[in-house]
C-alpha positions as CSV (number, residue, x, y, z in Angstrom):
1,X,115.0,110.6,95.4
2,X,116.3,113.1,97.5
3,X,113.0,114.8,97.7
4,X,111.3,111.4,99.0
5,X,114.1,111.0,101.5
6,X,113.3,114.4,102.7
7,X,109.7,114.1,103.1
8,X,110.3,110.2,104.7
9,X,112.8,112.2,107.6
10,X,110.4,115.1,108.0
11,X,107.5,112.9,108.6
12,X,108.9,110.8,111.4
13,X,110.3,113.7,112.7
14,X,106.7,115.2,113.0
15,X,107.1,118.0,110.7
16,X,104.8,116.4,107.8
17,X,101.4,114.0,107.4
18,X,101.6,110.8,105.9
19,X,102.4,112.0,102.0
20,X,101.3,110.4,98.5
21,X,103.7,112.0,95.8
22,X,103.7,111.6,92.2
23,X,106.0,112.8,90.1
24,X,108.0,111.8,86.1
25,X,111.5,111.9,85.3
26,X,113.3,114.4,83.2
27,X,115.8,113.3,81.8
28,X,114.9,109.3,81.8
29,X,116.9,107.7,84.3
30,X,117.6,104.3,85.6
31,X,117.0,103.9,88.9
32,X,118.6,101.3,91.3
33,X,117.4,99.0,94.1
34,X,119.3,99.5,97.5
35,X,121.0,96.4,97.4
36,X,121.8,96.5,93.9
37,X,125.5,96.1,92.4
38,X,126.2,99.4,89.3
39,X,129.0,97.1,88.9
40,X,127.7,94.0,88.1
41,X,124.5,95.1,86.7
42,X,124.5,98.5,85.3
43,X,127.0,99.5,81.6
44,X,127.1,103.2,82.7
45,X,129.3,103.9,79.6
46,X,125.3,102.8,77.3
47,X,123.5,105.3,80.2
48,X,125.7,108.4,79.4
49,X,125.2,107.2,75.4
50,X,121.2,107.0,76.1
51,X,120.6,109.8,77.9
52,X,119.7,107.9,81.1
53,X,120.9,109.0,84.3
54,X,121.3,106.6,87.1
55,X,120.4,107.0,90.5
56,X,120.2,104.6,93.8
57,X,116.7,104.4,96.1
58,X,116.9,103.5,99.3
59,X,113.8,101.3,98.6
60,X,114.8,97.5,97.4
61,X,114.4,96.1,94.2
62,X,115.6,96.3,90.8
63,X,116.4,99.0,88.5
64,X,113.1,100.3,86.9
65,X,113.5,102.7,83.6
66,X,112.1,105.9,84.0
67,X,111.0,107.5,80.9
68,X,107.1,107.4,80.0
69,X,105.9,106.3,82.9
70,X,104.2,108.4,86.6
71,X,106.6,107.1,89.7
72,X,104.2,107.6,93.0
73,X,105.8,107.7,96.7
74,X,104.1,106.8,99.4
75,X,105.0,108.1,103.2
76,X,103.7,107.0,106.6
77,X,104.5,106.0,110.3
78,X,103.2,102.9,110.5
79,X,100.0,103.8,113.5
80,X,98.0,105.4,110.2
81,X,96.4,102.7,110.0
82,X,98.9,100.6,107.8
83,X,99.9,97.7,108.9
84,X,103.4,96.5,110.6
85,X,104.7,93.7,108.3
86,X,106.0,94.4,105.1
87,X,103.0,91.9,103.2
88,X,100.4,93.6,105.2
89,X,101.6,97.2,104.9
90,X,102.0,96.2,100.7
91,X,98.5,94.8,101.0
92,X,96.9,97.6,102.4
93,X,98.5,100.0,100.0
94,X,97.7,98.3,97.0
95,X,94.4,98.1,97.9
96,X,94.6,101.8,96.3
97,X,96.2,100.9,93.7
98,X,93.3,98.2,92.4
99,X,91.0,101.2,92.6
100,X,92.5,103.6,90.8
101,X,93.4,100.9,87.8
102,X,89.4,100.0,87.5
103,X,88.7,103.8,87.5
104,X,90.7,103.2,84.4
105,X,88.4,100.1,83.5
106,X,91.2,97.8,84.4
107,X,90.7,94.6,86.5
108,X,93.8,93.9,88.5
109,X,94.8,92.0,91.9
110,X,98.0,91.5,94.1
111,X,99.6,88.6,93.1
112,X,102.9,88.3,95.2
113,X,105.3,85.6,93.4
114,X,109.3,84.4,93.9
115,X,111.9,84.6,91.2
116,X,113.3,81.4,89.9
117,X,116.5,83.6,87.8
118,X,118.0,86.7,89.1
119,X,117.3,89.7,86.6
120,X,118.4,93.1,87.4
121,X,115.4,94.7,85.9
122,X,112.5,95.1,88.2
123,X,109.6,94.1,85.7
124,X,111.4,90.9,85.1
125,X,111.3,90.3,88.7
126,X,108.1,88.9,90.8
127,X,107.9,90.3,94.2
128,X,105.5,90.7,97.3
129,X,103.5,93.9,95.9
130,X,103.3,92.7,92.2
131,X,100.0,94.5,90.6
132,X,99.2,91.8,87.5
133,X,96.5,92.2,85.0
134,X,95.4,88.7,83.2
135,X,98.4,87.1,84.6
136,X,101.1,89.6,83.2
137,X,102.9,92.3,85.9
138,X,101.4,96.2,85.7
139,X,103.1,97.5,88.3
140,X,106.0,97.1,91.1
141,X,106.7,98.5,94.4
142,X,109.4,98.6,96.7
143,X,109.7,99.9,100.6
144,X,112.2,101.3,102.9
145,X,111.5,101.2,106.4
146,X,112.9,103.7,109.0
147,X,112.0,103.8,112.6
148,X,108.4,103.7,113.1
149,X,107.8,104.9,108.9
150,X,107.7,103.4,105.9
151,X,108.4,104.8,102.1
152,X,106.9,102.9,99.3
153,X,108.1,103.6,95.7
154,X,106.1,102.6,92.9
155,X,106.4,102.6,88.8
156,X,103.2,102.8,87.0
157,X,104.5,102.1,83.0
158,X,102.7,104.2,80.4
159,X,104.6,103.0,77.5
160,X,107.4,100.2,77.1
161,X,111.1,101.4,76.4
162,X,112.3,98.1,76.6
163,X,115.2,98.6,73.8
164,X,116.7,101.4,76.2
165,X,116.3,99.0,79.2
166,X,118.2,96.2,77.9
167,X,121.0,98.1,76.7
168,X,121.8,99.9,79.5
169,X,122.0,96.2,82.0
170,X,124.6,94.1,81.9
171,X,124.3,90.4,81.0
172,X,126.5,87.4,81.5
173,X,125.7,86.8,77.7
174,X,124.2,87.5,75.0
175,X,121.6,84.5,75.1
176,X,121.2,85.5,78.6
177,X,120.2,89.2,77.7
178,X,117.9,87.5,75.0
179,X,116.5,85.4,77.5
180,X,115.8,88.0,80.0
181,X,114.3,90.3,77.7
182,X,111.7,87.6,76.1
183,X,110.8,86.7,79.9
184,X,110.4,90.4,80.3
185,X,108.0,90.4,77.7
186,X,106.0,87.5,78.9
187,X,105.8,89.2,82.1
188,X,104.8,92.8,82.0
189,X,102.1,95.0,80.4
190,X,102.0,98.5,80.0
191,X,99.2,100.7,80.0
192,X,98.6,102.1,76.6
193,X,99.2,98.5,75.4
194,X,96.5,97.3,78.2
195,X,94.5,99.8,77.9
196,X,94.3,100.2,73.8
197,X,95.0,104.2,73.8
198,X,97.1,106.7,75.1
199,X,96.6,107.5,78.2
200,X,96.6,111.2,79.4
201,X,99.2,112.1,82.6
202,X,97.1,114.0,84.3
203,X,93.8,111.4,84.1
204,X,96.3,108.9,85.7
205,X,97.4,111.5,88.6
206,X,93.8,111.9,89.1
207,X,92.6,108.6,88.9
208,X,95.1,107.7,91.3
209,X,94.3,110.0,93.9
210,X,90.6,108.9,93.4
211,X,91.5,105.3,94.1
212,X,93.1,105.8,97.5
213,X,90.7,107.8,98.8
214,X,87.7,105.1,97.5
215,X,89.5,102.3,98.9
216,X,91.2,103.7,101.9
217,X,89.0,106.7,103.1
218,X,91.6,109.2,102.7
219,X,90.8,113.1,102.2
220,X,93.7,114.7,99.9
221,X,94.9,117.9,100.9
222,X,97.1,119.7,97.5
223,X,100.4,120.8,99.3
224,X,104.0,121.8,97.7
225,X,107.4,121.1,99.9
226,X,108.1,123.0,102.7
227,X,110.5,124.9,103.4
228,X,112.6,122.5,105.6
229,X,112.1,119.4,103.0
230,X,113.6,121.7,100.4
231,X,116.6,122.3,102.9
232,X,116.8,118.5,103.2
233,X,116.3,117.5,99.6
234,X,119.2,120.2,98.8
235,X,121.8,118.7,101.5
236,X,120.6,114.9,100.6
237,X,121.1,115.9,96.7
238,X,124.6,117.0,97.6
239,X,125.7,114.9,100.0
240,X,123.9,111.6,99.1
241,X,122.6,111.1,95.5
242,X,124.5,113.5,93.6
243,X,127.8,111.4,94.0
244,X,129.4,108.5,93.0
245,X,129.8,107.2,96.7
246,X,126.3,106.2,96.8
247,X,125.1,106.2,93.1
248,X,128.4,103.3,92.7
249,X,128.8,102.0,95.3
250,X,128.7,97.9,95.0
């Protein structure tokens, strides 16, 4: 998270071009929305138990599992090309997103919905940049906007760890938790269940680069961090998402 910060502050300071990142988690960790309450939604006692760190984005949203799954981060100033509102800037994105999933054979469209419950997981949630395949969600994005930029995070699922998810997040109730988690169910695929075999990391990495540059016209360039991002990610790691301050904070 720090990392993404880093590149989103380098950017807009000119240091960086627009930058599409894709990364995985080691360990798993939970990752929260902005807005998001550790208090009221998060049992970090069943975290520490599982494993699963937790971590706050400054990106909205839920929390989103990461364990097998590829997280993608997209930065920009907004005169690339990408549009000013947030629908039109998640439009335009996702239009790279459709392309890469039928590179995998997969048919899917952006079908932006509103949440009738409140669920602290992300893929229980229906939002403006909801990815759905035959109805059911694939993917989720969230943005953060700063001065003339924007960073979008996304989760691309590989395989469901739902047990983990739901033990970790708080409920009212049992029956509540129940109820969530069927709804969660209802509502999501993942892409070795979609697709019907295990999918291979790096075909995904490539198939996603491949997509935004079919749909969007964009020429790649392989690049690691600089050497002022890594300065930043190091301070923000410190500073920002290595403590409780921000990490806890309700």
């Amino acid at each position: 998270m720090a990392i993404d910060e880093a590149i989103l502050d380098e950017h807009i300071e000119g240091g960086m071009p627009p930058t599409l990142r894709v990364y995985q988690w080691d360990p798993p960790a939970l990752s929260l929305g902005y807005n998001q309450s550790i208090v009221h939604d998060v049992d970090v006692a069943k975290c520490q138990e599982a494993g699963v760190e937790v971590v706050r984005r400054i990106t909205g949203g839920g929390a989103v599992l990461h364990a097998q799954e590829l997280t993608y981060s997209i930065v920009s100033a907004v005169n690339n090309g990408i549009p000013e509102s947030v629908a039109g800037s998640y439009r335009f994105l996702s239009q790279g997103l459709i392309a890469s999933y039928k590179i995998l054979g997969l048919e899917v469209e952006l079908k932006p919905g509103r949440n009738k419950t409140r669920s602290a997981a992300c893929f229980s949630l229906t939002t403006l940049a909801d990815l759905t395949h035959r109805g059911r969600k694939l993917a989720g994005s969230a943005q953060a906007r700063r001065r003339n930029a924007l960073l979008q995070h996304g989760s691309l699922p590989i395989q469901s760890h739902a047990d983990i998810l739901f033990s970790v997040l708080k409920f009212s109730s049992e029956a509540s938790r129940q109820k969530t988690r069927l709804l969660y169910n209802k509502r999501m695929f993942v892409l070795n269940e979609v697709i019907g075999r295990d999918i291979d990391m790096q075909e995904l990495k490539d198939d996603l680069r491949k997509g935004f540059t079919q749909a969007l016209g964009i020429r790649f360039y392989d690049d690691g961090l600089t050497a002022a991002e890594i300065r930043r990610s190091q301070a923000l790691a410190a500073e920002k998402y290595g403590t409780d301050a921000w990490n806890h904070r309700k």
